[in-house]
C-alpha positions as CSV (number, residue, x, y, z in Angstrom):
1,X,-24.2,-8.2,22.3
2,X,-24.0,-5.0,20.6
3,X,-23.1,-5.2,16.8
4,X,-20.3,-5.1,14.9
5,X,-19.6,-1.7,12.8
6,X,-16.8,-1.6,9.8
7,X,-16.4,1.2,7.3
8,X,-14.9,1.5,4.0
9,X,-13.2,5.2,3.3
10,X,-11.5,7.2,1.5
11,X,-8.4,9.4,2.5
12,X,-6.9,12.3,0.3
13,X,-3.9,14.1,0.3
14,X,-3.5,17.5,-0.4
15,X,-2.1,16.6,-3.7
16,X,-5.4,14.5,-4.8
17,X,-4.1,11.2,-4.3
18,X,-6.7,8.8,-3.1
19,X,-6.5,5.6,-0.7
20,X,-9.3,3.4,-0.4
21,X,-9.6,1.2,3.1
22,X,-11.5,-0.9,5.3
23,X,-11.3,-0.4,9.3
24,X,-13.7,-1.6,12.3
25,X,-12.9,1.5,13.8
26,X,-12.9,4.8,11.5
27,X,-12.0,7.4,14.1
28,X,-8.6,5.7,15.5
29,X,-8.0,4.9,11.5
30,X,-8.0,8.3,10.7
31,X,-5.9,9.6,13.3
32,X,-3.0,7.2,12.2
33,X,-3.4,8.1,8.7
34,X,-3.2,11.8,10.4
35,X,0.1,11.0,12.5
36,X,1.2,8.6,9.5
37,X,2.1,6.0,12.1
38,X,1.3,3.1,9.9
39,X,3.5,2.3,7.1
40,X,2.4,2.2,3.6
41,X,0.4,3.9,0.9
42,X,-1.4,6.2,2.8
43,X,1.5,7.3,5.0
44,X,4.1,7.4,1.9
45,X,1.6,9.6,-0.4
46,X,0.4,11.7,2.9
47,X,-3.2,10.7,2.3
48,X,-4.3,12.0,5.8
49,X,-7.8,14.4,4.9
50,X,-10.6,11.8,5.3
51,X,-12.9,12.5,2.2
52,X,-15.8,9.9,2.6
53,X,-17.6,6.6,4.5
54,X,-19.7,4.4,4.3
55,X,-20.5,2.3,7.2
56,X,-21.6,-1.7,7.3
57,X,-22.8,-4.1,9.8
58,X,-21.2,-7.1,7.7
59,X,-17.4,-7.6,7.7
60,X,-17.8,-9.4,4.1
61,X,-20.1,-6.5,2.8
62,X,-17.6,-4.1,3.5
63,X,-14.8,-6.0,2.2
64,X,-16.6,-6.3,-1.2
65,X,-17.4,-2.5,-1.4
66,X,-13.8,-1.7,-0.5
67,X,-13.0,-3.9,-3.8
68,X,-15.4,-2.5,-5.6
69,X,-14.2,1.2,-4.9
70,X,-10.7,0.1,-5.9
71,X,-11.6,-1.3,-9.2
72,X,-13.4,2.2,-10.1
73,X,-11.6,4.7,-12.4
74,X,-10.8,8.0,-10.4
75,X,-13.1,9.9,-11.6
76,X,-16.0,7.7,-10.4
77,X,-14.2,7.7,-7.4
78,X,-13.8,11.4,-7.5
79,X,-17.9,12.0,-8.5
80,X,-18.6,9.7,-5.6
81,X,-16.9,12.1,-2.9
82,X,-18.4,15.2,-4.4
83,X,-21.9,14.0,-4.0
């Protein structure tokens, strides 16, 4: 049994606005934020330019760095996509 792959990202917008989310499957995640097919924050703001990963073998590891990265003041979030 092969295992199990989730990533937390972070999405832009053209603007600068940042969303912050968790998916088990990173390219078919991005291409909805792309064709804005799911409603929501990242389809109201346009956040569509994927601007960073990170990628976990365990779903509750990921879940607690996705919270983390939300809790963050922007410009941690902001020095953590320029590195």
């Amino acid at each position: 049994m092969s295992a199990k792959k989730y990533w937390v990202y972070i999405v832009a917008s053209h603007s600068g606005t940042l969303y912050i989310g968790m998916t088990n499957n990173l390219y078919v995640r991005v291409q909805q934020d792309k064709s804005g097919e799911i409603e929501g924050f990242s389809s109201q703001y346009k956040c569509n330019r994927l601007a960073y990963w990170e990628s976990f073998d365990d779903v509750l590891k990921a879940i607690n760095r996705e919270k983390q990265l939300k809790g963050w003041r922007r410009e941690k979030k902001v020095a953590l996509i320029e590195r």
